[in-house]
N, C-alpha and C positions, 0 to 999 in steps of 0.2 A: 559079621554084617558091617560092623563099625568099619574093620580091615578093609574090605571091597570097596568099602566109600573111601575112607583116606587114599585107597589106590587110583581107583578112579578119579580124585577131585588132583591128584600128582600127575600131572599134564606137563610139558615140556616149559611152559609158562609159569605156572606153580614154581616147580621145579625150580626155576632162576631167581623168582621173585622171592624163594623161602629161602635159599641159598645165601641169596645177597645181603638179607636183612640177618640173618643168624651169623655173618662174615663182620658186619660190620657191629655187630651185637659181641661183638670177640676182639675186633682190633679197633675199634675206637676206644674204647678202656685201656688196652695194654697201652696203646700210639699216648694217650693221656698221663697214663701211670707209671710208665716205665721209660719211654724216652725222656734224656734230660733238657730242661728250657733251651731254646735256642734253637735245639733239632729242629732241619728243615719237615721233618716226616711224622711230627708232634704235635698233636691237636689241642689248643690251646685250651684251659682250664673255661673262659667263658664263651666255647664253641661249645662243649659239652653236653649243658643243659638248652641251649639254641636249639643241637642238632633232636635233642629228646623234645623238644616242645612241636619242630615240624615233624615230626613221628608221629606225635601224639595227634595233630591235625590231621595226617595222613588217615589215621584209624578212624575218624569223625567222618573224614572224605569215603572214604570205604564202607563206613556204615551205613552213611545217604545212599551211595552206591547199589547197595544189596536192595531196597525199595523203589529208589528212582528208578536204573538202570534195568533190573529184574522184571519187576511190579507195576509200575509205572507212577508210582505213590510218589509225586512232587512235593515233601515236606518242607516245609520255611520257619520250622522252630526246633529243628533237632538243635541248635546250640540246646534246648532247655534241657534234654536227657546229659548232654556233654556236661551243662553246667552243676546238673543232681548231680551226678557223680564226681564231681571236683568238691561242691561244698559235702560231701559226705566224705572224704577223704582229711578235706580242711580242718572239719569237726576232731578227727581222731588227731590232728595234728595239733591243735590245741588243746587237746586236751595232755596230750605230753610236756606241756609247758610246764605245768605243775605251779610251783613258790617261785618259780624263776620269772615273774611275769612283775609289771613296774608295781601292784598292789601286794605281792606274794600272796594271792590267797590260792591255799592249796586245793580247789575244787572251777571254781569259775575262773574264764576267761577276765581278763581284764576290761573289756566292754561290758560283761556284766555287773560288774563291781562297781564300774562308774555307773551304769544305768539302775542302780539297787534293785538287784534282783537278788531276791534272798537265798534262793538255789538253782540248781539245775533244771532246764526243764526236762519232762520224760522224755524225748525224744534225742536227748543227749546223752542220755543213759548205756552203759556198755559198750560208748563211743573209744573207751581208752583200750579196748581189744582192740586189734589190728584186725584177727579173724572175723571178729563183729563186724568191723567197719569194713572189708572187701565183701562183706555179704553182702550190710545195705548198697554198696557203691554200684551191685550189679540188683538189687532187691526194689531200690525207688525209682530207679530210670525205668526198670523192667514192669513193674506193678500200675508208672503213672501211661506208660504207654499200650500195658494190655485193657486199663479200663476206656481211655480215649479211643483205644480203636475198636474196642468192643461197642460202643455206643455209634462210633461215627461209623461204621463199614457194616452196621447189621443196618443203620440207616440208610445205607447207600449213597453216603455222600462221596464224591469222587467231582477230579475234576480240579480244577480254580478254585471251586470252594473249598475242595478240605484243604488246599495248600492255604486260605486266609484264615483256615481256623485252627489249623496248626498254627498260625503266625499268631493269632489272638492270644493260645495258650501261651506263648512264650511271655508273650508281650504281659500277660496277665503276671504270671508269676516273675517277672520282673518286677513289676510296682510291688507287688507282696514280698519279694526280698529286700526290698528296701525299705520298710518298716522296722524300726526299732526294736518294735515289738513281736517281730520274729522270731528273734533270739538268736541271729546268724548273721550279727553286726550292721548292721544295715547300710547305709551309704560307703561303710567303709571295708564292708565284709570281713574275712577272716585273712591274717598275717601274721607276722613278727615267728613262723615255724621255727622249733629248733633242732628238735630230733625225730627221728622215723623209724621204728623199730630197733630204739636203742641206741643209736648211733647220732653224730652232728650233719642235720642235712645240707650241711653249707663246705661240707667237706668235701675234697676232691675224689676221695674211694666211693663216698656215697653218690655223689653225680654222675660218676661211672657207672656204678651197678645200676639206677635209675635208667640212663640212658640203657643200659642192656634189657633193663627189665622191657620198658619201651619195644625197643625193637623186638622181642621175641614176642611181647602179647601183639603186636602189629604181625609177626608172621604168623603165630596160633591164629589171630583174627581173619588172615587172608585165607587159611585152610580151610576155618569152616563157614567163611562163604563160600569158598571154593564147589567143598563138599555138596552144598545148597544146590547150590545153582546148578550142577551136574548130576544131581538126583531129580526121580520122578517129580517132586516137589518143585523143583528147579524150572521144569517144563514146566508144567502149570503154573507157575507165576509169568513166567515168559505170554503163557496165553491169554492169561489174565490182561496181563500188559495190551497186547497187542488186537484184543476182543471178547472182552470182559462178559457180554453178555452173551456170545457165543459159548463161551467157556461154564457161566452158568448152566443154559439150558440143556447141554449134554450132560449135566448133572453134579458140577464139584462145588461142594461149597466157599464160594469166592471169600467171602467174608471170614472164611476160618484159614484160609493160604493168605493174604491181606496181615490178619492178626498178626499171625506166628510172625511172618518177615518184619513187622513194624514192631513188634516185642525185641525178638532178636538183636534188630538194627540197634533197639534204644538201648538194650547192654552191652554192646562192643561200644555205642558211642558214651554209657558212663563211666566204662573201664577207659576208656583215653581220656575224661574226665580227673579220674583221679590218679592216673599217671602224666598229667599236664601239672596240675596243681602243686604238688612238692618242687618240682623244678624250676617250677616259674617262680614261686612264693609267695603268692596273693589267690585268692578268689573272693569275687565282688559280684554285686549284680549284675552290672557290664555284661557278665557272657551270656548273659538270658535274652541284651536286644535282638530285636528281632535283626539288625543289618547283619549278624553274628552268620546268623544262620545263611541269610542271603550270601552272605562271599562263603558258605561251607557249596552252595550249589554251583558258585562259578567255579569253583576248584574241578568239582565233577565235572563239570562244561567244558571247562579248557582241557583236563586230561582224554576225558573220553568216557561220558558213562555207558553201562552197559558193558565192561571190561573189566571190572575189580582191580587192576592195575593201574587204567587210567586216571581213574581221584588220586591212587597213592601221589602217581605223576607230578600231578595237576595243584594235589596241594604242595608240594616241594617246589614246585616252580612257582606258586604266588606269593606264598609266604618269603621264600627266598628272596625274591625280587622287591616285596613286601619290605622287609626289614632293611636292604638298598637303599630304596625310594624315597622311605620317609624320613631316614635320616638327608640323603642328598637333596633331594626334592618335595619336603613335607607338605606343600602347600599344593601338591598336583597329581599327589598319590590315590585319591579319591575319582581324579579323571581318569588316570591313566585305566585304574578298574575297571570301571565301568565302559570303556573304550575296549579295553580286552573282551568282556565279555559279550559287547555288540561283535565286534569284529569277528570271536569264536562263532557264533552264531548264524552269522553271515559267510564266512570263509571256512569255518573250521566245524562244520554238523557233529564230527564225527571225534573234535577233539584231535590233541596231540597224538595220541597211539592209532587213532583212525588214520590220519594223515600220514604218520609210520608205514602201515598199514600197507596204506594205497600205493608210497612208493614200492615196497618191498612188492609187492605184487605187479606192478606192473616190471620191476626187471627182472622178476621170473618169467612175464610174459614175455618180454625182450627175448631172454638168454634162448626159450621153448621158441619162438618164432625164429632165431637163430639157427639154432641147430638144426630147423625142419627146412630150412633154404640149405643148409650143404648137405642134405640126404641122410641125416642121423634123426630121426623121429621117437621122439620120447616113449617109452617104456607106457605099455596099457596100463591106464590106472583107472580112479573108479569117473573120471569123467570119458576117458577111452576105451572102450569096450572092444576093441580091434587095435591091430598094426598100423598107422600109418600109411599110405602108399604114396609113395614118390613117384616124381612124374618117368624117371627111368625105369619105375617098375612096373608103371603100367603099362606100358607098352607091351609085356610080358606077360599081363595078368592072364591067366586062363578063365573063361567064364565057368560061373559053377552049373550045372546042371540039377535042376530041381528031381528030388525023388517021387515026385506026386508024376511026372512025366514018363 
């Protein structure tokens, strides 16, 4: 059963998109690690972790994707499942600090030492597993998004409003990460990483592996939405989308296809959570504002949601252009945004790969209106149920003669 889904969600597009990311999961390490400095063909040591942090947005982008684009669930606080999943990562990163921290005490972080806290709290507990710590990284994104949408989607809140009540949560657990009394550093969050499964995270082998690891949980992630969206399940969110209350009354419980894709969604987006975190080296409240979340929807916008490819796109082109802008033009990076995303809006419905799309379609209609002006008429397929006739063949035609005559 599983096999038939993996083969089916392996489409021609899959297909490229799982290829390219597992290629470059393979030769951006080696191009890093084994060419010598200088080589024009050698990715430099702080491309590395850059290229793993738009990866990591990519799978955020992708995650909105599966709800917005599917579902029609316009969320404006998935940064907050992105950001559970970085400070759940962050947690187990400090805690490998150990005596090596400016108090040396060998239990607590150094914020807590300065803040006298006498121990750990329970919730830090079994943090210094790594097995522990990818459970919760996919356990609290996934737990805080199946009770939110348990509550909001049995209520039938849809619309404008759940996207501002998705924004309140974020916005909520924002001011609450930044309390002291959290225990997850508050204004300054968690930093100063040093090791990650034993090794120096500031190493060059380790920001490779990182970066691969990146890329390949971004191609796992695109397969099983893949999978999603091309199974029975996959239709009914599609109908959901597109007449919710139709799709009720013939009998599917909306509210339980709704959950599942907004569960889902919020652990690929805390698994790119905590494959963002070690590369970057900080996680702070920051990622919980709510504007976080807003440029995670223009990335979909501008690639093309409703494609699972398109966010990939979409977040590679912002952030790309992103990290340009505001070192060239820091003071205009805020407009030029928001300029993109009126402008997509207005020109671009459909997105980067829409607009792909459209052309590649219309010069196949070109090439097919070609050929059928010099008398080569395209092969019946499922929109041509018959031959063709050319104007020299009909002259020819014989009429059919009905058998009921």
């Amino acid at each position: 059963m599983i096999t038939a889904a993996i083969l089916r969600a392996l489409d021609k597009k899959a297909i490229w998109v799982i290829s390219i990311l597992l290629l470059a999961a393979i030769l951006v390490p080696l191009s890093n690690l084994m060419l010598p400095v200088g080589h024009p063909l050698r990715v430099p040591n702080y491309l590395v972790p850059l290229m793993g942090k738009y990866l990591s947005y990519a799978m955020l982008a992708l995650a909105l994707d599966l709800i917005w684009g599917y579902c029609g669930i316009l969320s404006l606080g998935h940064g907050a499942f992105f950001a559970l999943g970085g400070y759940a990562m962050g947690v187990y990163l400090m805690r490998q600090i150990g005596t090596r921290g400016v108090y040396a005490h060998p239990e607590l972080p150094d914020f807590m030492v300065f803040l006298g806290w006498p121990e750990l709290p329970w919730y830090w507990l079994g943090m210094d597993q790594f097995w522990f710590a990818a459970i919760m990284v996919m356990l609290v994104p996934g737990i805080l998004a199946f009770v939110f949408g348990w509550f909001a989607f049995r209520s039938r809140v849809t619309g404008v409003y759940l996207s501002i009540i998705t924004q309140a949560m974020t916005f909520a657990l924002m001011l609450a990460f930044f309390r002291n009394d959290m225990g997850f550093g508050g204004n300054n969050g968690l930093t100063d990483f040093r090791d990650i499964l034993g090794t120096p995270i500031a190493a060059p082998t380790t920001r490779a592996i990182l970066f691969a690891a990146t890329a390949i949980a971004l191609a796992l992630s695109f397969l099983v939405c893949s999978m999603i969206v091309k199974s029975k399940l996959g239709k009914v969110m599609v109908a959901v989308r597109d007449a919710e209350s139709r799709t009720r009354f013939i009998g599917y419980r909306v509210e339980n296809v709704k959950l599942l894709a907004f569960t889902v969604s919020a652990v690929i987006a805390g698994i790119a959570g905590a494959l963002y975190v070690p590369q970057v080296g900080i996680i702070n409240p920051g990622e919980f504002a709510p504007a976080n979340s807003i440029e995670v929807v223009i990335w979909a916008a501008v690639g093309g949601r409703g494609t699972l490819i398109g966010p990939i796109i979409g977040a590679i082109i912002v952030n790309v252009g992103k990290s340009y802008f505001t070192a060239a033009l820091p003071d205009f990076w805020l407009f030029a945004l928001g300029g993109l995303f009126i402008f997509v809006t207005l020109f671009l419905p459909k997105g980067v790969v829409g607009l792909f799309t459209s052309v590649w379609n219309a010069i196949q209609a070109r090439r097919a209106s070609s050929s059928a002006q010099k008398g080569v008429g395209p092969a019946p397929g499922p929109e041509t149920d018959f031959p063709i006739t050319t104007e020299s063949d009909a002259g020819n035609a014989q009429p059919k003669t009905n058998p009921a005559e």
